[in-house]
C-alpha positions as CSV (number, residue, x, y, z in Angstrom):
1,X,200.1,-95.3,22.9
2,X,197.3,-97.9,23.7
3,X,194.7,-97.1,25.2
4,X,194.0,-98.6,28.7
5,X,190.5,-98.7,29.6
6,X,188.7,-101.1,31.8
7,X,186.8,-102.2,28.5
8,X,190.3,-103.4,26.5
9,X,191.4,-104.9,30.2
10,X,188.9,-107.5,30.5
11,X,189.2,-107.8,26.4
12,X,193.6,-108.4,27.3
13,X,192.7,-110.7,30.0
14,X,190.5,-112.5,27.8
15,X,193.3,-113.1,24.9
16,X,196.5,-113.3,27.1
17,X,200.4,-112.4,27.5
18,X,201.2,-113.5,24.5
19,X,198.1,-112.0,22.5
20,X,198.4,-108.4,24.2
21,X,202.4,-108.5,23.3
22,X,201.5,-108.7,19.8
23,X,198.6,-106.4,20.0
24,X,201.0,-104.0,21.3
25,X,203.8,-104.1,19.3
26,X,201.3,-104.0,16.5
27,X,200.4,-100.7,17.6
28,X,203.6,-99.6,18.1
29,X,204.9,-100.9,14.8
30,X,202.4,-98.2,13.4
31,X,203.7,-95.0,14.7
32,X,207.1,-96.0,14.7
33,X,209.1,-96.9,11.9
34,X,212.4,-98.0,13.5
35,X,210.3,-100.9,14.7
36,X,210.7,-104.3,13.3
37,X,209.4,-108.0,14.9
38,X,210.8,-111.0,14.6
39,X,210.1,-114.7,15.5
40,X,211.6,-118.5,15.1
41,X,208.9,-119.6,12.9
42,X,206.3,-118.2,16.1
43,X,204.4,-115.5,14.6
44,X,201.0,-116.7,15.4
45,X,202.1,-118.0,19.1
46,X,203.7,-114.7,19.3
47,X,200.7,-112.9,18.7
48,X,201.8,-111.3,15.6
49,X,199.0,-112.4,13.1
50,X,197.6,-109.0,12.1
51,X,200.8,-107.7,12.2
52,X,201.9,-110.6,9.9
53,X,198.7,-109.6,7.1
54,X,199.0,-106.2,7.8
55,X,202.5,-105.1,8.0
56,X,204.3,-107.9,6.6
57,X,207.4,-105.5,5.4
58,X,207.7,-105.0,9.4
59,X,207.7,-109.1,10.2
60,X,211.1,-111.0,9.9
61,X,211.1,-115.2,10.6
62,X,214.5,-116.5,10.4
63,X,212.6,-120.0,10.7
64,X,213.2,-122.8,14.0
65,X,217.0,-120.5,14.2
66,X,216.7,-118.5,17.7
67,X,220.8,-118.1,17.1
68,X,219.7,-116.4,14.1
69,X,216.7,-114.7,15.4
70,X,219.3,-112.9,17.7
71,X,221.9,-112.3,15.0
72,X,219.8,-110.7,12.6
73,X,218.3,-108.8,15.5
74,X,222.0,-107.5,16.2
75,X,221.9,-106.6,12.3
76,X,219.2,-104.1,12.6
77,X,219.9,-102.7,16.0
78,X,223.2,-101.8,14.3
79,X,221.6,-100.2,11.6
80,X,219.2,-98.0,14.2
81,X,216.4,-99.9,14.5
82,X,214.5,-102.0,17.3
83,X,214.2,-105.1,17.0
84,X,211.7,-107.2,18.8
85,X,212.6,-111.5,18.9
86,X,210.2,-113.4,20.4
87,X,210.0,-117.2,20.9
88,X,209.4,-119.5,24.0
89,X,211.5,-118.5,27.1
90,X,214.0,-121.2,27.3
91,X,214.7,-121.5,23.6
92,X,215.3,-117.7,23.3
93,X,218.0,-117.3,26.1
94,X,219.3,-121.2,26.7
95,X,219.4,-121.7,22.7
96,X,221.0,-119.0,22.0
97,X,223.0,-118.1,24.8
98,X,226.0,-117.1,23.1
99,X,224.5,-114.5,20.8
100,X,222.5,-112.9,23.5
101,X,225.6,-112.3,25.6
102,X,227.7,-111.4,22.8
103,X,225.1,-109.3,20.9
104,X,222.8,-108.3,24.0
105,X,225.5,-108.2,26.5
106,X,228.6,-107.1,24.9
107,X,227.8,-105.3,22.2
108,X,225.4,-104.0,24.4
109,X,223.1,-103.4,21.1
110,X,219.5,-102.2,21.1
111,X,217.7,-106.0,21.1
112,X,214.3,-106.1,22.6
113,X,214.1,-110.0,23.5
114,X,210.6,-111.6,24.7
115,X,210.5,-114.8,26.3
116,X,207.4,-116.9,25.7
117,X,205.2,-118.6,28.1
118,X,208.2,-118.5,30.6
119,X,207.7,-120.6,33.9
120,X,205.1,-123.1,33.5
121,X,202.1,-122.3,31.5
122,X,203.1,-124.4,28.7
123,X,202.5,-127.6,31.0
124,X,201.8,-130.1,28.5
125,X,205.0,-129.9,26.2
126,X,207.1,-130.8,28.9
127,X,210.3,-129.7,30.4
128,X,211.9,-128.9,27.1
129,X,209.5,-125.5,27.4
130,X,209.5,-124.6,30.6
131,X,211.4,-121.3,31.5
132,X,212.9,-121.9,34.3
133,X,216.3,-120.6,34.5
134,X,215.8,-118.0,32.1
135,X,216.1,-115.1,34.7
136,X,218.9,-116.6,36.0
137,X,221.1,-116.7,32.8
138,X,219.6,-113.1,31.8
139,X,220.3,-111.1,34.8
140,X,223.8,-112.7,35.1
141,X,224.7,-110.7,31.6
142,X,226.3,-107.1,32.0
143,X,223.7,-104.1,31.6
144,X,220.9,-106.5,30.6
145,X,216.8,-104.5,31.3
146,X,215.0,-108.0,32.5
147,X,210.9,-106.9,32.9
148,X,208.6,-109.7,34.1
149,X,205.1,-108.1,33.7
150,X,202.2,-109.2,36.4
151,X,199.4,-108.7,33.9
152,X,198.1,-107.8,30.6
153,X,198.4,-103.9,31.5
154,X,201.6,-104.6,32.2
155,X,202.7,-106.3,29.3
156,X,201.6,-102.9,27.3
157,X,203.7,-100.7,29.8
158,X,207.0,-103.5,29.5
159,X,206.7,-103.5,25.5
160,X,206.6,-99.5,25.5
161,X,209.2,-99.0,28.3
162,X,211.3,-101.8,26.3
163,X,211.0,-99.7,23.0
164,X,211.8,-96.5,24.6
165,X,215.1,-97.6,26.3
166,X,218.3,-97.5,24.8
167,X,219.7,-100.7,25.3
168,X,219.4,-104.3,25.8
169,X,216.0,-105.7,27.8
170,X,214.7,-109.6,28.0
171,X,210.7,-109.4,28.6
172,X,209.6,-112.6,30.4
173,X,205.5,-113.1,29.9
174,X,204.2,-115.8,32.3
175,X,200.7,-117.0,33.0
176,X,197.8,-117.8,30.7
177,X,194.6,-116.1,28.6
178,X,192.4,-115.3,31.4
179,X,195.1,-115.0,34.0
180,X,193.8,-112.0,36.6
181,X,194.8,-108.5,36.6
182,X,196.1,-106.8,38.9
183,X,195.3,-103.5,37.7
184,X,192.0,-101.9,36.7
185,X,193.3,-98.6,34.9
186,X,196.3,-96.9,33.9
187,X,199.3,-97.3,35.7
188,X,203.1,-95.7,35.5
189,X,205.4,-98.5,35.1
190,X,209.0,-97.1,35.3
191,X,211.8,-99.4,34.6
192,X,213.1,-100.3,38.2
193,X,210.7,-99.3,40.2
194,X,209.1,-101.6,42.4
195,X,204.9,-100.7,42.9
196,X,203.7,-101.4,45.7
197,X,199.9,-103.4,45.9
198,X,199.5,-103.7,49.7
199,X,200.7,-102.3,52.4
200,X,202.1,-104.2,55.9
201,X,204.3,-104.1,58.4
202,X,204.9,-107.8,59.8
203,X,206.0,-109.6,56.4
204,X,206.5,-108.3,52.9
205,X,205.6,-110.1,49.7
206,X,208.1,-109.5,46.6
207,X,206.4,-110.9,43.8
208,X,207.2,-110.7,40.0
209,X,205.4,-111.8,37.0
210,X,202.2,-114.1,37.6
211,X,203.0,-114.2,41.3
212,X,201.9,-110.7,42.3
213,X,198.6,-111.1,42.0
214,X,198.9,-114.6,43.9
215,X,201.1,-112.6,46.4
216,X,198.2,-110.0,46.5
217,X,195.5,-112.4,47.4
218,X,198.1,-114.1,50.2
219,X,198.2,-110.5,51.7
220,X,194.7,-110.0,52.0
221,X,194.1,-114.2,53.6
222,X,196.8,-112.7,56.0
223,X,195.4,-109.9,57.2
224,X,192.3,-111.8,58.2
225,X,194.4,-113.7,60.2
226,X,195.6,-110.6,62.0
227,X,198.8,-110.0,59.9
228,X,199.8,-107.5,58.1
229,X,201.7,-107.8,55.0
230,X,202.8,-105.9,52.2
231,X,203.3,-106.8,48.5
232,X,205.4,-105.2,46.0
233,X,205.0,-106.3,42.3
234,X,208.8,-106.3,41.1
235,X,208.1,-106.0,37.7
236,X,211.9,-105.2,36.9
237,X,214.1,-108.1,38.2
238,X,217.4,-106.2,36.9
239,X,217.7,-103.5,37.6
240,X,216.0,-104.5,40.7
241,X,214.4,-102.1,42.6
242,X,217.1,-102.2,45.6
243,X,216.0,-99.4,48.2
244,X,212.2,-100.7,47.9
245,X,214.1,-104.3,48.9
246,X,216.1,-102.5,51.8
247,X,212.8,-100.4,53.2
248,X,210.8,-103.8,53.1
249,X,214.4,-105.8,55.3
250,X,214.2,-103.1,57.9
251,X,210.2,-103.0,58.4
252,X,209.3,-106.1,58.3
253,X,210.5,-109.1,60.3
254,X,210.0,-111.6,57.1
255,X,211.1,-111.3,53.3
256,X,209.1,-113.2,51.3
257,X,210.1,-113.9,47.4
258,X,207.4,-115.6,44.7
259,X,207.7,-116.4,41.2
260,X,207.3,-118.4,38.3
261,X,211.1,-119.4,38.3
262,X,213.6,-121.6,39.9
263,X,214.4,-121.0,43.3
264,X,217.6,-120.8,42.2
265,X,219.0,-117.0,40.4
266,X,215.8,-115.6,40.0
267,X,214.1,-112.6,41.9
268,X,214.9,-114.4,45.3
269,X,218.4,-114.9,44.7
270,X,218.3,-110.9,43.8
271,X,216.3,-110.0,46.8
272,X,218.8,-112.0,49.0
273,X,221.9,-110.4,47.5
274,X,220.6,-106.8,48.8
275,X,219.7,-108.3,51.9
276,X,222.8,-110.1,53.1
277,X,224.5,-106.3,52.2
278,X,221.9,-104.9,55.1
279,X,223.2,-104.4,58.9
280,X,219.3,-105.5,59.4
281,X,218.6,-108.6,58.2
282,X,215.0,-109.9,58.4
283,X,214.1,-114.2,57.7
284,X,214.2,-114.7,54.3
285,X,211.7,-117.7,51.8
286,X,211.6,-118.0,48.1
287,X,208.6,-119.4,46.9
288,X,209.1,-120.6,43.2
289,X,209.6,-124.0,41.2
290,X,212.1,-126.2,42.8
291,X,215.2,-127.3,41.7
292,X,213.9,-130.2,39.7
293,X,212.7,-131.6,36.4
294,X,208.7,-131.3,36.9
295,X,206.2,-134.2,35.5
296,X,204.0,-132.6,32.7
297,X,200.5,-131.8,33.2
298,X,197.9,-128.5,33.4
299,X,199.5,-125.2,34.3
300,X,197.0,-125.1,37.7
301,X,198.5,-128.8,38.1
302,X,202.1,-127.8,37.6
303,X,201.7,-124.7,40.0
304,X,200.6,-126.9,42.9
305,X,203.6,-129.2,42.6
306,X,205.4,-125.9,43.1
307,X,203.5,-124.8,46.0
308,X,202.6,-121.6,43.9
309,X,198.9,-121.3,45.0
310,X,197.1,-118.8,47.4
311,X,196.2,-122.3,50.1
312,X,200.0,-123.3,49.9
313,X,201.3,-119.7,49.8
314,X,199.2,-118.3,52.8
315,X,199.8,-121.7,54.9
316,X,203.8,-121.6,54.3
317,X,204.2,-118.0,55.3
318,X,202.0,-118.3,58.5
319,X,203.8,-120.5,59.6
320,X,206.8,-118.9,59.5
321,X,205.6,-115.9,61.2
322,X,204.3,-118.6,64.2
323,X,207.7,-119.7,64.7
Protein backbone atom coordinates (compact mmCIF):
# COMPACT_ATOMS: atom_id res chain seq x y z
CA UNK A 1 0.00 0.00 0.00
CA UNK A 2 1.17 3.68 -0.48
CA UNK A 3 2.38 5.32 1.96
CA UNK A 4 0.37 8.41 3.14
CA UNK A 5 2.45 10.93 4.80
CA UNK A 6 2.02 14.60 5.02
CA UNK A 7 5.35 14.82 2.85
CA UNK A 8 3.76 12.68 -0.40
CA UNK A 9 0.35 14.80 0.34
CA UNK A 10 1.55 18.09 -0.46
CA UNK A 11 3.93 16.08 -3.31
CA UNK A 12 -0.06 14.46 -4.70
CA UNK A 13 -1.56 17.86 -4.42
CA UNK A 14 1.24 19.27 -6.30
CA UNK A 15 0.92 16.61 -9.42
CA UNK A 16 -2.97 16.02 -9.29
CA UNK A 17 -6.00 13.44 -9.73
CA UNK A 18 -4.92 12.21 -12.65
CA UNK A 19 -1.01 12.00 -11.71
CA UNK A 20 -1.73 10.24 -8.16
CA UNK A 21 -4.18 7.70 -10.09
CA UNK A 22 -1.33 6.56 -12.07
CA UNK A 23 1.12 6.72 -9.30
CA UNK A 24 -1.07 4.48 -7.52
CA UNK A 25 -1.99 2.03 -9.76
CA UNK A 26 1.69 1.95 -10.49
CA UNK A 27 2.24 0.75 -7.20
CA UNK A 28 -0.26 -1.45 -7.17
CA UNK A 29 0.56 -3.00 -10.50
CA UNK A 30 3.84 -4.09 -8.55
CA UNK A 31 2.57 -6.27 -5.94
CA UNK A 32 -0.16 -7.50 -7.77
CA UNK A 33 -0.04 -9.49 -10.78
CA UNK A 34 -3.74 -9.81 -11.72
CA UNK A 35 -3.42 -6.05 -12.37
CA UNK A 36 -3.41 -4.68 -15.81
CA UNK A 37 -4.05 -0.77 -17.17
CA UNK A 38 -5.41 0.34 -19.96
CA UNK A 39 -6.13 3.58 -21.86
CA UNK A 40 -7.65 5.05 -25.38
CA UNK A 41 -4.39 6.25 -26.60
CA UNK A 42 -4.25 8.37 -22.78
CA UNK A 43 -1.37 6.95 -21.06
CA UNK A 44 0.49 10.01 -20.33
CA UNK A 45 -2.91 12.11 -19.39
CA UNK A 46 -3.68 9.12 -17.48
CA UNK A 47 -0.73 9.33 -15.49
CA UNK A 48 0.69 6.05 -16.55
CA UNK A 49 4.18 7.14 -17.93
CA UNK A 50 6.42 5.18 -15.59
CA UNK A 51 4.16 2.56 -15.62
CA UNK A 52 4.31 2.70 -19.49
CA UNK A 53 8.65 2.51 -19.36
CA UNK A 54 8.57 0.50 -16.56
CA UNK A 55 5.98 -2.18 -16.82
CA UNK A 56 5.09 -2.02 -20.31
CA UNK A 57 3.83 -5.94 -20.30
CA UNK A 58 1.19 -4.53 -17.67
CA UNK A 59 -0.03 -1.38 -20.18
CA UNK A 60 -2.72 -2.14 -22.90
CA UNK A 61 -3.85 0.93 -25.52
CA UNK A 62 -6.49 -0.14 -27.75
CA UNK A 63 -5.83 3.38 -29.41
CA UNK A 64 -8.91 6.50 -29.67
CA UNK A 65 -11.54 3.01 -29.22
CA UNK A 66 -13.13 3.55 -25.53
CA UNK A 67 -15.76 0.67 -26.99
CA UNK A 68 -12.74 -1.35 -27.20
CA UNK A 69 -11.02 -0.16 -24.18
CA UNK A 70 -14.15 -1.65 -22.36
CA UNK A 71 -14.34 -4.84 -24.44
CA UNK A 72 -10.90 -5.91 -24.00
CA UNK A 73 -11.33 -4.86 -20.37
CA UNK A 74 -14.31 -7.51 -20.27
CA UNK A 75 -11.63 -9.98 -21.84
CA UNK A 76 -9.34 -9.98 -19.00
CA UNK A 77 -11.79 -9.63 -16.24
CA UNK A 78 -13.02 -12.92 -17.64
CA UNK A 79 -9.90 -14.39 -17.57
CA UNK A 80 -9.34 -13.28 -13.64
CA UNK A 81 -7.68 -10.24 -13.89
CA UNK A 82 -8.41 -6.43 -13.09
CA UNK A 83 -8.57 -4.38 -15.38
CA UNK A 84 -8.12 -0.64 -15.01
CA UNK A 85 -9.66 1.76 -18.39
CA UNK A 86 -9.06 5.08 -18.00
CA UNK A 87 -9.88 7.97 -20.45
CA UNK A 88 -11.80 11.37 -20.11
CA UNK A 89 -15.17 11.07 -18.12
CA UNK A 90 -17.71 11.55 -20.88
CA UNK A 91 -15.91 9.55 -23.49
CA UNK A 92 -15.53 6.59 -21.15
CA UNK A 93 -19.20 6.15 -20.13
CA UNK A 94 -21.27 8.31 -22.97
CA UNK A 95 -18.91 6.56 -25.84
CA UNK A 96 -19.24 3.54 -24.85
CA UNK A 97 -22.33 3.24 -23.10
CA UNK A 98 -23.35 0.07 -24.44
CA UNK A 99 -20.36 -2.00 -23.45
CA UNK A 100 -20.25 -0.61 -19.92
CA UNK A 101 -23.87 -1.72 -19.34
CA UNK A 102 -23.50 -4.92 -21.01
CA UNK A 103 -19.99 -5.75 -19.83
CA UNK A 104 -19.95 -3.62 -16.41
CA UNK A 105 -23.59 -3.95 -15.83
CA UNK A 106 -24.76 -7.23 -16.92
CA UNK A 107 -22.15 -9.30 -17.03
CA UNK A 108 -21.44 -7.72 -13.98
CA UNK A 109 -17.57 -8.39 -14.71
CA UNK A 110 -14.62 -7.19 -12.58
CA UNK A 111 -13.93 -3.72 -14.76
CA UNK A 112 -12.32 -1.01 -12.84
CA UNK A 113 -13.39 2.13 -15.02
CA UNK A 114 -11.80 5.75 -14.28
CA UNK A 115 -13.33 8.78 -15.66
CA UNK A 116 -10.91 11.59 -16.42
CA UNK A 117 -11.06 15.17 -15.52
CA UNK A 118 -14.90 14.63 -14.93
CA UNK A 119 -16.97 17.95 -14.35
CA UNK A 120 -15.20 20.82 -15.51
CA UNK A 121 -11.57 21.03 -15.17
CA UNK A 122 -10.83 20.49 -18.63
CA UNK A 123 -12.41 24.10 -19.46
CA UNK A 124 -10.72 24.92 -22.50
CA UNK A 125 -11.67 21.84 -24.86
CA UNK A 126 -15.10 22.58 -24.58
CA UNK A 127 -18.30 20.76 -23.97
CA UNK A 128 -17.26 17.70 -25.87
CA UNK A 129 -15.02 16.95 -22.38
CA UNK A 130 -17.00 17.97 -19.85
CA UNK A 131 -18.37 15.19 -17.54
CA UNK A 132 -21.42 16.06 -16.82
CA UNK A 133 -23.89 13.38 -16.92
CA UNK A 134 -21.51 10.72 -16.29
CA UNK A 135 -22.85 9.94 -12.71
CA UNK A 136 -26.10 9.98 -13.95
CA UNK A 137 -25.75 7.20 -16.69
CA UNK A 138 -23.40 5.17 -14.13
CA UNK A 139 -25.46 5.00 -11.15
CA UNK A 140 -28.51 4.17 -13.30
CA UNK A 141 -26.68 0.68 -14.30
CA UNK A 142 -27.48 -2.45 -11.97
CA UNK A 143 -24.76 -3.13 -9.15
CA UNK A 144 -22.45 -0.47 -10.51
CA UNK A 145 -19.45 0.78 -7.25
CA UNK A 146 -19.47 4.79 -8.51
CA UNK A 147 -16.47 6.53 -6.10
CA UNK A 148 -15.91 10.24 -6.58
CA UNK A 149 -12.79 10.93 -4.50
CA UNK A 150 -12.43 14.66 -2.68
CA UNK A 151 -8.63 14.68 -2.91
CA UNK A 152 -5.41 13.22 -3.82
CA UNK A 153 -5.59 10.87 -0.44
CA UNK A 154 -8.60 9.86 -1.62
CA UNK A 155 -7.85 9.00 -5.03
CA UNK A 156 -5.17 6.39 -3.37
CA UNK A 157 -7.98 4.93 -1.04
CA UNK A 158 -10.74 4.70 -4.33
CA UNK A 159 -7.94 2.95 -6.59
CA UNK A 160 -7.25 0.41 -3.70
CA UNK A 161 -10.84 -0.02 -2.50
CA UNK A 162 -11.70 -0.34 -6.48
CA UNK A 163 -8.95 -3.19 -6.78
CA UNK A 164 -10.06 -4.97 -3.84
CA UNK A 165 -13.87 -5.26 -4.71
CA UNK A 166 -15.25 -7.86 -6.63
CA UNK A 167 -17.23 -6.28 -9.10
CA UNK A 168 -17.85 -3.47 -11.30
CA UNK A 169 -16.80 0.38 -9.98
CA UNK A 170 -16.68 3.78 -12.21
CA UNK A 171 -13.98 6.24 -10.36
CA UNK A 172 -14.81 9.86 -11.27
CA UNK A 173 -11.54 12.20 -10.58
CA UNK A 174 -12.47 15.90 -10.64
CA UNK A 175 -10.49 19.03 -9.96
CA UNK A 176 -7.01 20.06 -10.82
CA UNK A 177 -2.94 19.71 -9.77
CA UNK A 178 -2.90 21.78 -6.84
CA UNK A 179 -6.57 21.39 -5.96
CA UNK A 180 -6.76 21.38 -1.79
CA UNK A 181 -6.86 18.47 0.47
CA UNK A 182 -9.05 17.77 2.58
CA UNK A 183 -7.09 15.35 4.57
CA UNK A 184 -3.71 15.62 6.20
CA UNK A 185 -2.96 11.88 7.12
CA UNK A 186 -4.38 8.60 6.71
CA UNK A 187 -7.79 7.97 6.48
CA UNK A 188 -10.25 4.70 6.23
CA UNK A 189 -12.29 5.09 3.22
CA UNK A 190 -14.86 2.22 3.12
CA UNK A 191 -16.92 1.86 0.11
CA UNK A 192 -20.34 3.46 1.12
CA UNK A 193 -19.61 5.13 3.85
CA UNK A 194 -20.17 8.65 4.00
CA UNK A 195 -17.15 10.67 6.40
CA UNK A 196 -18.15 13.23 8.00
CA UNK A 197 -15.74 16.77 7.99
CA UNK A 198 -17.95 19.04 10.19
CA UNK A 199 -20.27 18.69 12.38
CA UNK A 200 -23.91 20.91 12.65
CA UNK A 201 -27.08 20.83 13.46
CA UNK A 202 -29.11 23.71 11.38
CA UNK A 203 -28.07 22.60 7.75
CA UNK A 204 -26.00 19.75 6.39
CA UNK A 205 -23.62 19.80 3.42
CA UNK A 206 -23.41 16.52 1.18
CA UNK A 207 -20.63 17.03 -0.99
CA UNK A 208 -18.74 14.62 -3.37
CA UNK A 209 -15.72 14.88 -5.32
CA UNK A 210 -14.06 18.53 -5.51
CA UNK A 211 -17.02 19.99 -3.69
CA UNK A 212 -16.20 18.73 -0.22
CA UNK A 213 -13.62 20.68 0.44
CA UNK A 214 -15.66 23.74 -1.01
CA UNK A 215 -18.48 22.42 1.20
CA UNK A 216 -15.97 22.44 4.13
CA UNK A 217 -14.96 25.96 3.82
CA UNK A 218 -18.94 26.99 3.38
CA UNK A 219 -19.39 25.23 6.86
CA UNK A 220 -16.87 27.09 8.57
CA UNK A 221 -18.18 31.00 6.66
CA UNK A 222 -21.40 29.66 8.28
CA UNK A 223 -20.65 29.13 11.51
CA UNK A 224 -19.26 32.64 11.73
CA UNK A 225 -22.41 33.73 10.88
CA UNK A 226 -23.95 31.88 13.85
CA UNK A 227 -24.93 28.62 11.96
CA UNK A 228 -24.09 25.48 12.34
CA UNK A 229 -23.63 23.17 9.62
CA UNK A 230 -22.36 19.91 8.99
CA UNK A 231 -20.52 18.42 5.91
CA UNK A 232 -20.33 14.90 4.88
CA UNK A 233 -17.84 14.01 1.93
CA UNK A 234 -19.90 11.36 -0.03
CA UNK A 235 -17.25 9.87 -1.60
CA UNK A 236 -19.46 6.79 -2.75
CA UNK A 237 -22.40 8.07 -4.87
CA UNK A 238 -23.77 4.34 -5.31
CA UNK A 239 -23.95 2.66 -3.10
CA UNK A 240 -24.85 5.90 -1.39
CA UNK A 241 -24.40 6.09 2.03
CA UNK A 242 -28.34 6.15 2.80
CA UNK A 243 -28.66 6.16 6.76
CA UNK A 244 -25.81 9.03 6.96
CA UNK A 245 -28.53 10.81 4.36
CA UNK A 246 -31.59 9.87 6.70
CA UNK A 247 -29.54 11.07 10.16
CA UNK A 248 -28.57 14.40 8.30
CA UNK A 249 -33.10 14.77 7.01
CA UNK A 250 -34.12 14.36 10.50
CA UNK A 251 -31.35 16.81 12.30
CA UNK A 252 -31.19 19.33 10.25
CA UNK A 253 -33.86 21.66 8.89
CA UNK A 254 -31.86 22.01 5.33
CA UNK A 255 -30.27 19.31 2.86
CA UNK A 256 -27.79 20.74 0.91
CA UNK A 257 -26.19 18.70 -2.20
CA UNK A 258 -22.73 20.11 -4.13
CA UNK A 259 -20.87 18.66 -6.94
CA UNK A 260 -19.09 18.89 -9.94
CA UNK A 261 -22.10 17.40 -12.04
CA UNK A 262 -25.44 18.18 -13.44
CA UNK A 263 -28.02 19.04 -11.28
CA UNK A 264 -29.74 16.58 -12.84
CA UNK A 265 -29.01 12.40 -11.62
CA UNK A 266 -26.12 12.97 -9.81
CA UNK A 267 -25.50 12.88 -5.90
CA UNK A 268 -28.59 15.31 -5.44
CA UNK A 269 -30.88 13.37 -7.36
CA UNK A 270 -29.58 10.35 -4.99
CA UNK A 271 -29.83 12.32 -1.82
CA UNK A 272 -33.49 13.35 -2.85
CA UNK A 273 -34.61 9.84 -3.59
CA UNK A 274 -33.75 8.82 0.23
CA UNK A 275 -35.30 11.80 1.33
CA UNK A 276 -38.75 11.92 -0.32
CA UNK A 277 -38.86 7.91 1.32
CA UNK A 278 -38.41 9.87 4.94
CA UNK A 279 -41.71 10.71 7.16
CA UNK A 280 -39.31 13.91 7.99
CA UNK A 281 -38.59 15.67 5.26
CA UNK A 282 -36.20 18.73 5.61
CA UNK A 283 -35.80 21.75 2.45
CA UNK A 284 -33.76 20.33 -0.06
CA UNK A 285 -30.85 22.52 -2.87
CA UNK A 286 -28.48 20.94 -5.32
CA UNK A 287 -25.68 23.00 -6.06
CA UNK A 288 -23.97 21.70 -9.23
CA UNK A 289 -23.65 22.70 -13.04
CA UNK A 290 -26.89 23.53 -14.62
CA UNK A 291 -28.71 22.01 -17.02
CA UNK A 292 -26.95 23.66 -19.92
CA UNK A 293 -24.26 23.62 -22.49
CA UNK A 294 -21.52 25.92 -20.61
CA UNK A 295 -19.22 28.59 -22.77
CA UNK A 296 -15.53 27.38 -22.50
CA UNK A 297 -13.05 29.05 -20.48
CA UNK A 298 -10.65 28.45 -17.09
CA UNK A 299 -11.83 25.83 -14.69
CA UNK A 300 -12.08 28.83 -11.76
CA UNK A 301 -14.08 30.59 -14.66
CA UNK A 302 -16.34 27.69 -15.43
CA UNK A 303 -16.99 27.06 -11.68
CA UNK A 304 -18.39 30.59 -11.14
CA UNK A 305 -20.82 30.21 -14.00
CA UNK A 306 -22.03 27.24 -11.90
CA UNK A 307 -22.19 29.02 -8.71
CA UNK A 308 -19.65 26.36 -7.32
CA UNK A 309 -17.50 28.80 -5.24
CA UNK A 310 -17.23 29.31 -1.32
CA UNK A 311 -18.88 33.43 -1.98
CA UNK A 312 -21.73 31.90 -4.08
CA UNK A 313 -22.07 28.71 -2.05
CA UNK A 314 -22.20 30.41 1.54
CA UNK A 315 -24.53 33.44 0.09
CA UNK A 316 -27.15 30.73 -1.57
CA UNK A 317 -27.41 28.68 1.52
CA UNK A 318 -27.87 31.67 4.01
CA UNK A 319 -30.33 32.69 2.42
CA UNK A 320 -32.24 29.88 2.56
CA UNK A 321 -31.89 29.33 6.10
CA UNK A 322 -33.25 33.34 6.37
CA UNK A 323 -36.32 32.45 4.71
Amino acid sequence: MMEITARNIRQWNRLGPRAVYGLALYELIGRDERVYALSADLGTSSGLGRLMADAPERYLNVGIAEQDLIGVSAGLAKEGLIPFASSFAPFITMRCADQVRMNMGYMHLNIKAVGLSSGVSVGGLGNSHFGADDVALMRAIPGMVVLSPADCVEVVKAVEAAAAYEGPVYIRLTGEAGFPNIHNGDIDLKIGKAISLREGEDVTIIAAGSMAHMAAEVSDRLRERGAGCAVLDMHTIKPLDTEAVRRAAKRSGLIVTMEEHSVIGGLGSAVAQVIAGEGVRPRAISLGMPDAYLKNGSYSYLLEQCGLTVDAATERIWDALQE
